[in-house]
C-alpha beads as a LAMMPS data file, in Angstrom:
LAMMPS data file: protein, C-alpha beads

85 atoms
84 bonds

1 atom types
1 bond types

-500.0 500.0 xlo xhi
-500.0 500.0 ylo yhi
-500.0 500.0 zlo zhi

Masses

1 110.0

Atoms # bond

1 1 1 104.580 126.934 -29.506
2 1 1 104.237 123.370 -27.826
3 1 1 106.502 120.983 -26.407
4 1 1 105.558 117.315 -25.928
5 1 1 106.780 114.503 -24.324
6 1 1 107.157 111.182 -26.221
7 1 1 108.585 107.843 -25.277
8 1 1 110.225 106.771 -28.231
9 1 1 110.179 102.601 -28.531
10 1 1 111.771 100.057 -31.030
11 1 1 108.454 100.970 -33.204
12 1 1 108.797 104.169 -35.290
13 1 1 106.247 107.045 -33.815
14 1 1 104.847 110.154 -35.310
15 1 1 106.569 113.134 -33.411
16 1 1 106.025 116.195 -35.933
17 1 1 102.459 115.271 -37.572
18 1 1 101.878 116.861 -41.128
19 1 1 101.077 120.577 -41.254
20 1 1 100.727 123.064 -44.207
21 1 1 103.474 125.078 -43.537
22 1 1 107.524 124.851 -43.385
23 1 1 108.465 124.438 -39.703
24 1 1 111.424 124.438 -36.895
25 1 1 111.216 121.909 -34.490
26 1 1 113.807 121.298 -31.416
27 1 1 114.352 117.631 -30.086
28 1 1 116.034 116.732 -27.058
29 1 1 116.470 113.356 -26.058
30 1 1 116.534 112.869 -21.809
31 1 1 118.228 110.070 -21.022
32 1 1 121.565 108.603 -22.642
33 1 1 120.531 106.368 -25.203
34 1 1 120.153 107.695 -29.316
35 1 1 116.706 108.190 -30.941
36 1 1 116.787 108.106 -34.955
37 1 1 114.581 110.314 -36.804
38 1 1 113.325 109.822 -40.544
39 1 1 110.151 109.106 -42.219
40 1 1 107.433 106.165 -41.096
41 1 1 110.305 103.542 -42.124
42 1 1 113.064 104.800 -39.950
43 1 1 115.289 102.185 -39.216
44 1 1 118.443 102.598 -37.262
45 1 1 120.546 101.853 -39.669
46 1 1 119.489 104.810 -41.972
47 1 1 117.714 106.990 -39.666
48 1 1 119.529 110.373 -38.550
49 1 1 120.405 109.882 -35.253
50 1 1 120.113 112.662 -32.332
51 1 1 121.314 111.948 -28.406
52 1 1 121.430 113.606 -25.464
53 1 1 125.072 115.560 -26.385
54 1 1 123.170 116.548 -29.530
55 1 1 120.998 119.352 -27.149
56 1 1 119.371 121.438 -29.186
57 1 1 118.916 119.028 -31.880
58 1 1 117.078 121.461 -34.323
59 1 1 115.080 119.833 -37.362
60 1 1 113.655 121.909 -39.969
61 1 1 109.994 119.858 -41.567
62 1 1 109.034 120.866 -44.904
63 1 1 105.140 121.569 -45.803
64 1 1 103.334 118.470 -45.590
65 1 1 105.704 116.004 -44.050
66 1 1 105.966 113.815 -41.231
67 1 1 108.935 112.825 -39.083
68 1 1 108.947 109.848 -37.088
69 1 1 111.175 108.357 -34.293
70 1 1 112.423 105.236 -33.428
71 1 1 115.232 103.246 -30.835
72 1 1 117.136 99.593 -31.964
73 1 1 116.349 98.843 -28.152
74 1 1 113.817 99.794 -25.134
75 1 1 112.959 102.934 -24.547
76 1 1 114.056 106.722 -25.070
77 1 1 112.174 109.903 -23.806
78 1 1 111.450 112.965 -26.314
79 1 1 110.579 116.289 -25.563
80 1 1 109.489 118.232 -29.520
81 1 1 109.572 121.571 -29.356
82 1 1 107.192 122.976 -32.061
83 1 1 107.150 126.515 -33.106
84 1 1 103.962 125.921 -35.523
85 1 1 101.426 124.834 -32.583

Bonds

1 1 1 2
2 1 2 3
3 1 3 4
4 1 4 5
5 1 5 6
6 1 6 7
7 1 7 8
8 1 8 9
9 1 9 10
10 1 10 11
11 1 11 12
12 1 12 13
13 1 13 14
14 1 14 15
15 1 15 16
16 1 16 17
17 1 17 18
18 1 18 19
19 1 19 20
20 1 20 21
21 1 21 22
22 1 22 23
23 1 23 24
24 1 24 25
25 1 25 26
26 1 26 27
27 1 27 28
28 1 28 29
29 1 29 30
30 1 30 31
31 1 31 32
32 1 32 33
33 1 33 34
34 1 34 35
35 1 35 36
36 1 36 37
37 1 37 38
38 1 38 39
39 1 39 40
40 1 40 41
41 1 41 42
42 1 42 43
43 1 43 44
44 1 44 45
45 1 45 46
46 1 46 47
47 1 47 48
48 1 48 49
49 1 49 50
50 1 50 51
51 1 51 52
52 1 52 53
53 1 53 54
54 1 54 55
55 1 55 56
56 1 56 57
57 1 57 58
58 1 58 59
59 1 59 60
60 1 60 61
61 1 61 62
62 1 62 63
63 1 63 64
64 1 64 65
65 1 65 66
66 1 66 67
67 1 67 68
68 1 68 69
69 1 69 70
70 1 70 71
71 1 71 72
72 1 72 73
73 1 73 74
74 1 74 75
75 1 75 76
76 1 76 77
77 1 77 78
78 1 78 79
79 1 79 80
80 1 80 81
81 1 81 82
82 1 82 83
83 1 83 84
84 1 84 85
């Protein structure tokens, strides 16, 4: 298990790379803004969005996939928990 920190920008960022296998991961956003989570063209108008009252945001990542991360403005921190490392 590892737990990162990320600082989430405007620019949509890799936060659970691709494994092999089906994973849980837990997201929890610091401060008070909303990070949105989807694949490498998240937008935040489609992407699912987590905050801070969302704690523990839990995501489950199918074999071979990718989520991604993204703000509409400045900057969020991340913290990824991930059972698979």
């Amino acid at each position: 298990m590892k737990s990162t920190k990320y600082t989430i920008t405007t620019t949509p960022q890799a936060i659970a790379p691709k494994r092999n296998n089906y994973r849980a991961i837990y997201l929890h956003v610091i401060g008070n803004g909303i990070v949105y989570l989807g694949g490498s063209d998240v937008t935040a108008a489609d992407g699912t969005a987590t905050e801070k009252g969302a704690v523990p945001f839990e995501l489950y990542v199918p074999a071979g996939e990718t989520v991604y991360a993204m703000v509409a403005s400045s900057t969020e921190d991340l913290r990824v928990l991930d059972w698979s490392n």
